[in-house]
N, C-alpha and C positions, 0 to 999 in steps of 0.2 A: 504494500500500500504506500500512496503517498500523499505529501502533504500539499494541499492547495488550498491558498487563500481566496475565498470568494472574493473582496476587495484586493486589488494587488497591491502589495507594499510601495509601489512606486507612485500608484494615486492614496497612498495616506492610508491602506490598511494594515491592520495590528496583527500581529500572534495572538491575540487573542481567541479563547475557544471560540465564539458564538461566529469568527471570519472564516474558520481554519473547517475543509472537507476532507477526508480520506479517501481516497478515490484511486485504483489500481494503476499502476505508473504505468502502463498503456494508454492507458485513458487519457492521463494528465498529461502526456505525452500530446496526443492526437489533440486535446484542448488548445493547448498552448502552439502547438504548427497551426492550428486553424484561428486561433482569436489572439495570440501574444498575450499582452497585458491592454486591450482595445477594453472601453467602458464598455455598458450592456447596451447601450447607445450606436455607439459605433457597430459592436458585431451585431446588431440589427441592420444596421445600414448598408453593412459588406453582406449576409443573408438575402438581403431585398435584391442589393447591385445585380450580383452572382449568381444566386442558386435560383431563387423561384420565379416561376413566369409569373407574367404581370397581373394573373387573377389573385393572385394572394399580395396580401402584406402581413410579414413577421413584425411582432411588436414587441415592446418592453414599454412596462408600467412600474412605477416605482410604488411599492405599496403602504409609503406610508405618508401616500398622499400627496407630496411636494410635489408640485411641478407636473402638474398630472394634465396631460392634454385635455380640451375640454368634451371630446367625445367620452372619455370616463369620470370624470370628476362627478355625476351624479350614480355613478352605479355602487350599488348596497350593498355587494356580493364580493369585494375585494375583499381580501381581512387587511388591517391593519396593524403592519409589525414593530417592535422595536428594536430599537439597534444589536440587539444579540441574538433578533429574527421571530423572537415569540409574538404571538398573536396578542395584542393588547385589546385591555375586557373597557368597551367602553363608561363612561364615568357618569 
């Protein structure tokens, strides 16, 4: 197994457990040839360029609301997480 940072250390993520996947060093292999250290932004944006014909669009939604395009900002069904990834219980 290996170690992979869902944020990568070069955009400001930690060793901290709630960044860090375990994930078979093939895999992380094959991730990292296909996305480098690219935001979830980006490798959507090389997914759309590249791979899918024009009836799809790959997306990425940030779930914990920021910056949320407005075609999702009213849908009820996202969960919203906090920074270690847990579902936060609304207040």
């Amino acid at each position: 197994m290996s170690k992979h940072h869902r944020r990568p250390r070069s955009q400001g993520g930690s060793d901290a457990e709630y960044n860090l996947s375990f994930v078979p060093q093939s895999e992380h292999h094959h991730w990292h040839s296909f996305a480098g250290n690219l935001t979830p932004e980006e490798i959507c944006e090389k997914i759309n360029r590249k791979f899918l014909c024009t009836e799809y669009m790959f997306v990425c939604i940030r779930r914990n609301g920021d910056a949320l395009h407005p075609i999702w900002q009213n849908r009820t069904d996202l969960p919203v997480l906090s920074e270690s990834g847990e579902p936060l219980v609304p207040k």
